[in-house]
N, C-alpha and C positions, 0 to 999 in steps of 0.2 A: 430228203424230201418225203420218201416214204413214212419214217417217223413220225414228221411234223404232220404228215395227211392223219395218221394214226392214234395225233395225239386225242384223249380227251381230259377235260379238266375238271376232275374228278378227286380228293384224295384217297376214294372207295375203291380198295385195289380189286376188289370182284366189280365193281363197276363199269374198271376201267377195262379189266379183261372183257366183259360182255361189250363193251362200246367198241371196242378193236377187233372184237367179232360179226358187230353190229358192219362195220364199215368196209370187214376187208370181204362179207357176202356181200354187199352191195356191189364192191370194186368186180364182183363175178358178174354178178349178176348183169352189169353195166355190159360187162366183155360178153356176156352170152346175147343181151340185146342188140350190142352192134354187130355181132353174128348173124342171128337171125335177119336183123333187120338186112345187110348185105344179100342173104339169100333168098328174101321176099319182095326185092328191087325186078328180079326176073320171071317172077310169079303170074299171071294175070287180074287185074283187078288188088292191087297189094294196098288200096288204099285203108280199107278198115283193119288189117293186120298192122299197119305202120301204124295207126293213131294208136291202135292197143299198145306197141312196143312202146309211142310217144309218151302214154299215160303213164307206164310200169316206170321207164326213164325218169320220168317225173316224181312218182313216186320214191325211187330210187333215191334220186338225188335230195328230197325231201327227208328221206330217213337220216341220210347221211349229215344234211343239216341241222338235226334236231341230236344227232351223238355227239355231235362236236359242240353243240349248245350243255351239253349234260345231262341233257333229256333222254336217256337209253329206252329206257324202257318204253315209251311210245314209239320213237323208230324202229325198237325191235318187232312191236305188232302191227307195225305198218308193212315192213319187210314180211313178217308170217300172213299177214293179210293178202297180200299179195303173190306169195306165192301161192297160196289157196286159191285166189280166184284162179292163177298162171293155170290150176292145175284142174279147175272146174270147165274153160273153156274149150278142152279137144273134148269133155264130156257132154257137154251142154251142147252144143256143136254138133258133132259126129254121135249124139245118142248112143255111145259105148257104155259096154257095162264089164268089159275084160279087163287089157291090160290098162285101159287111158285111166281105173282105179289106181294103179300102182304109182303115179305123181302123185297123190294126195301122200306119201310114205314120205315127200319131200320135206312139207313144212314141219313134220313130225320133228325129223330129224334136225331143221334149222331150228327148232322152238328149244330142243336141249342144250343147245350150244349159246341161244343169245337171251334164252328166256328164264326167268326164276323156275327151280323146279316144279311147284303143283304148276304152275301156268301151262305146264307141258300134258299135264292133264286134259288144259280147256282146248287145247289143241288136238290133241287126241278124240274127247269127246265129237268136235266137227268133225273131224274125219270120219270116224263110225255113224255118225247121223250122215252125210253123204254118198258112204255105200250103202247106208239100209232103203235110203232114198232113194236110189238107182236102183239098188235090187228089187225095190218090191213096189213103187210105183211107176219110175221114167225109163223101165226097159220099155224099148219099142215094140219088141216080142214078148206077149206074158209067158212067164218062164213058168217049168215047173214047179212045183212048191221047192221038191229035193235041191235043183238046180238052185233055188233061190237062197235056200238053204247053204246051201255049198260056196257059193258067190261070197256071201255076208260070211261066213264062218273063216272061208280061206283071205278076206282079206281084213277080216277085222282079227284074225292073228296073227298076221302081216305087220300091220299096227300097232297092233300092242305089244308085240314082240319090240318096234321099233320104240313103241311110246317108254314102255317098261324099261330099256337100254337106257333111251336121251336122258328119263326123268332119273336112274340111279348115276349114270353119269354125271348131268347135272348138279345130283344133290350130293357126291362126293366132289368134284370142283368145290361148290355152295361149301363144304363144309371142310374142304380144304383151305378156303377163304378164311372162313371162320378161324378156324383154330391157327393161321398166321397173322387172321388182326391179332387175335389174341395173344399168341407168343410176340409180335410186338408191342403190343400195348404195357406184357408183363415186361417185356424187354426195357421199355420208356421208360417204366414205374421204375427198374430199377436201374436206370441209368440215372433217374432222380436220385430213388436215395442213396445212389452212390455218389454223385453230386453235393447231395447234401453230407455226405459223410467225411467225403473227401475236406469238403468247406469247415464240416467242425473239426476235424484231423490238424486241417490248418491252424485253425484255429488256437485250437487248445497247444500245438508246436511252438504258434508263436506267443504265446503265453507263457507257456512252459522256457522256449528261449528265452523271453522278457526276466523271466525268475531266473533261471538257471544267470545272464546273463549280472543280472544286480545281484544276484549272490557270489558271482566271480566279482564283480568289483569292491562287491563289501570283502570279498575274503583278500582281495588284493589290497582294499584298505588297508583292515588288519593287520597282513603280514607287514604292510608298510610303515605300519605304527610298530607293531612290534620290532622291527628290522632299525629303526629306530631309537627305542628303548632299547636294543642290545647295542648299537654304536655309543649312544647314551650311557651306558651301563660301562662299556667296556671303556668309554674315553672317565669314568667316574672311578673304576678300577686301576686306571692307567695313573690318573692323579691320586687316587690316595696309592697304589703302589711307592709311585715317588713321592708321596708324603710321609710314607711310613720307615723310608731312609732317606732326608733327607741329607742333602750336601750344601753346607752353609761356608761360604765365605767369609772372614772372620780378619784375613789382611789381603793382600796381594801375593803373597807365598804361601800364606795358610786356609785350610780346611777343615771344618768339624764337618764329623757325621754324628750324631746323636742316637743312637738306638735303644727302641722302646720294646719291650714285650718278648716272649718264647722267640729262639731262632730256629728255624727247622730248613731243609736242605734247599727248600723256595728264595725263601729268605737269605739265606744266604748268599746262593748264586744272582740273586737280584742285589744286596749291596757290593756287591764284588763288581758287576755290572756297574751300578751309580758311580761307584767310587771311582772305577778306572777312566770311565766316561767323563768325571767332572775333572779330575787329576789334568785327562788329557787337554781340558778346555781351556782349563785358567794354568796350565806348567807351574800346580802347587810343590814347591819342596817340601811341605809337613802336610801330613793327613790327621786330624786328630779323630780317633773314635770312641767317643762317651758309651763306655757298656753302663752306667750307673741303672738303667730302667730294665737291665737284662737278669731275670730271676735265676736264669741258670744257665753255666757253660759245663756242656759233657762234651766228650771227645768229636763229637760230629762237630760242634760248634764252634770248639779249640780250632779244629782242623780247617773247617771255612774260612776262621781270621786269621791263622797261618798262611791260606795260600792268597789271600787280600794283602797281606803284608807283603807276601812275596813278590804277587806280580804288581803290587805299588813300587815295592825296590826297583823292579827291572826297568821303569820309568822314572827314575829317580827320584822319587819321593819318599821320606821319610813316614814311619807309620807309630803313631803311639796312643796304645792302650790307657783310656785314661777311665774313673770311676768305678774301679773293681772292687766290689764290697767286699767284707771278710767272709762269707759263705761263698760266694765265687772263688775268692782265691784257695780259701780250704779245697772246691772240688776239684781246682783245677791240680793244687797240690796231689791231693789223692789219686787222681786220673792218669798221675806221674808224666803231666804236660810239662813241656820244657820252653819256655818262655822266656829264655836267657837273652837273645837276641831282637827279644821286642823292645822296645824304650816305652815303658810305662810312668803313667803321673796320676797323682792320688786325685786330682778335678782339676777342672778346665782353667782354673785360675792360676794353679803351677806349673802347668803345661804351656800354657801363653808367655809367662814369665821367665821360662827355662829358657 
C-alpha cells in the first residue's frame, strides 16, 4: 500500500526520488496537522487556526496530487511555500524577531531534499530577505543598530550554513543521479552492442555451421564415391585375378589352366588356390597346366607347381605339365629340378588325346 501511495510515474530516477520525497513530507506534514489540529479543538476561539490547518491540509494534499501526476516539481514549491508561510505566521502574529526566525531554517532544509539544487538558493535568498525584514523594519522595539546587526548576522548564518549543507547535499544526490543514468545509459549502449554482437556471433556460427556442414557432406560424398571406386576396383582386381588363372573345363573329368606371363610367389599361391577350388567343384580327375605363355621357371616357380601338383594328388587328381618350351626346360634342367613324377605333354592337343 505504502509503495503503491509512493509510486510516481516517472522513468527519471532523480525524479522519482524527489517525488517520494515530495510525498512522504507531505505524509508528515499531514500527521503534524492532525496534531495540531487535535490540540487546538481545546483552544479558545480555534476557529481561524483550523481554517489555517484546513488550507495547509489542502494544500498538502494538492501537492501530493500533482507528484503522482508527474508534476514534482510544482508540488515541491507548493510544499516550500507553505512551509514558509507555516513559518511566517508565529512571526507575523506574535511580532517576534528571536527564536520564531529559527522555522524559516525549516524550508531551507525541505528545499534540499525535494528541490533542484540552485532552487535551494531561491529559498535561501527568502529567508534572508525575511530576517532583514524583521530585523530592521517589523521589530516592534527599534532595536539597536549592533542588536540588529547581531539578529541578521546570527541567523542569516544559521541559514546559510543550512542552505550551504541542503544545496551541496542536494547537488551530490543531483550528481549521483547523473552519473547512474549514465552508467546505465553506458550499461544499455552495451547491452546493445552486445546484443548486436551476440546476433552477428549467431550469425556468422550458423553460417560457418551451414559450410562446415555441406563440406561434411561433400567430403562424405567423396569418400562415398571413392569407397566405391575401391569396391569397384577391388571387385575388377578380383576378376582379372581369376582371369589371369583361369580354370577352364574342357570335359567332365578334365581341366586346363592356362598360364600367361612372369610367375612370382602371388601368383603362385593364387593358382594353387584356383586350381584346388575348381578341382574341388567339378571332382576333375586330370588338371591340365599350359606353361606355353610362361617365360621362365626358376626354382621358386618349379617349387609352386610342385606343391599344386601335390596337393592336386592328395584330392585325386591327376596334374600335367603341358607346353614347356626348350628354354624352360634347359632352366629347369639346370636348376637340377626333378620332374620325374609329373606327367608332361608337349600341347594341349596330346594331352587331350593321351
Amino acid at each position: 500500500m505504502l509503495n503503491r501511495l509512493l509510486t510516481i510515474p516517472t522513468s527519471d530516477a532523480n525524479l522519482q526520488r524527489r517525488g517520494r520525497t515530495v510525498l512522504s513530507v507531505a505524509l508528515v506534514l499531514l500527521g503534524l496537522i492532525v496534531l495540531a489540529g487535535m490540540g487546538l479543538i481545546f483552544r479558545p476561539d480555534p476557529i481561524p487556526s483550523l481554517l489555517g490547518l484546513g488550507l495547509g491540509t489542502l494544500l498538502v494534499i494538492t501537492a501530493m496530487a500533482l507528484a503522482h501526476r508527474g508534476q514534482v516539481g510544482l508540488a515541491s514549491w507548493i510544499l516550500v511555500l507553505m512551509i514558509i508561510g507555516a513559518a511566517l505566521l508565529p512571526i507575523m502574529i506574535r511580532h517576534e524577531a528571536t527564536s520564531s526566525l529559527l522555522y524559516l531554517t525549516l524550508p531551507v532544509v525541505v528545499a534540499g531534499v525535494v528541490l533542484r539544487p540552485w532552487q535551494v538558493w531561491v529559498v535561501l535568498c527568502i529567508g534572508l530577505v525575511v530576517v532583514a525584514y524583521k530585523a530592521w523594519i517589523r521589530a516592534p522595539v527599534p532595536l539597536p543598530q549592533y542588536e540588529a546587526w547581531v539578529l541578521l548576522i546570527n541567523s542569516g548564518l544559521v541559514m546559510m550554513t543550512l542552505g550551504i549543507v541542503s544545496f551541496l547535499s542536494a547537488q551530490i544526490v543531483a550528481q549521483a543521479f547523473i552519473e547512474a543514468a549514465s552508467a546505465k545509459r553506458l550499461a544499455d549502449d552495451s547491452a546493445i552492442r552486445l546484443e548486436l554482437l551476440n546476433r552477428d556471433l549467431e550469425r556468422q556460427v550458423q553460417v560457418r555451421t551451414t559450410e562446415l556442414r555441406m563440406a561434411f557432406e561433400h567430403a562424405t560424398a567423396q569418400s562415398n564415391e571413392k569407397q566405391a571406386l575401391l569396391d569397384q576396383l577391388a571387385e575388377q582386381q578380383e576378376l582379372i585375378r581369376e582371369m589371369s588363372v583361369p580354370v577352364l573345363p574342357v570335359s567332365e573329368q578334365t581341366l586346363v589352366m592356362p598360364l600367361i606371363g612372369a610367375l612370382d610367389s602371388r601368383r603362385l599361391l593364387e593358382i594353387q588356390a584356383q586350381a584346388l577350388s575348381a578341382i574341388e567343384r567339378s571332382h576333375a580327375h586330370t588338371l591340365l597346366i599350359d606353361l606355353t605363355g610362361v617365360p621362365i621357371v626358376d626354382t621358386q616357380v618349379a617349387q609352386g607347381l610342385m606343391q599344386t601338383v601335390q596337393a592336386a594328388r592328395l584330392l585325386g587328381t591327376t596334374v600335367v605339365l603341358i607346353g614347356i618350351r626348350p628354354e624352360v626346360a634347359q632352366s629347369i634342367v639346370g636348376l637340377g629340378i626333378d620332374l620325374s613324377e609329373v606327367h608332361t605333354a608337349s600341347d594341349l592337343a596330346s594331352a587331350l588325346s593321351a
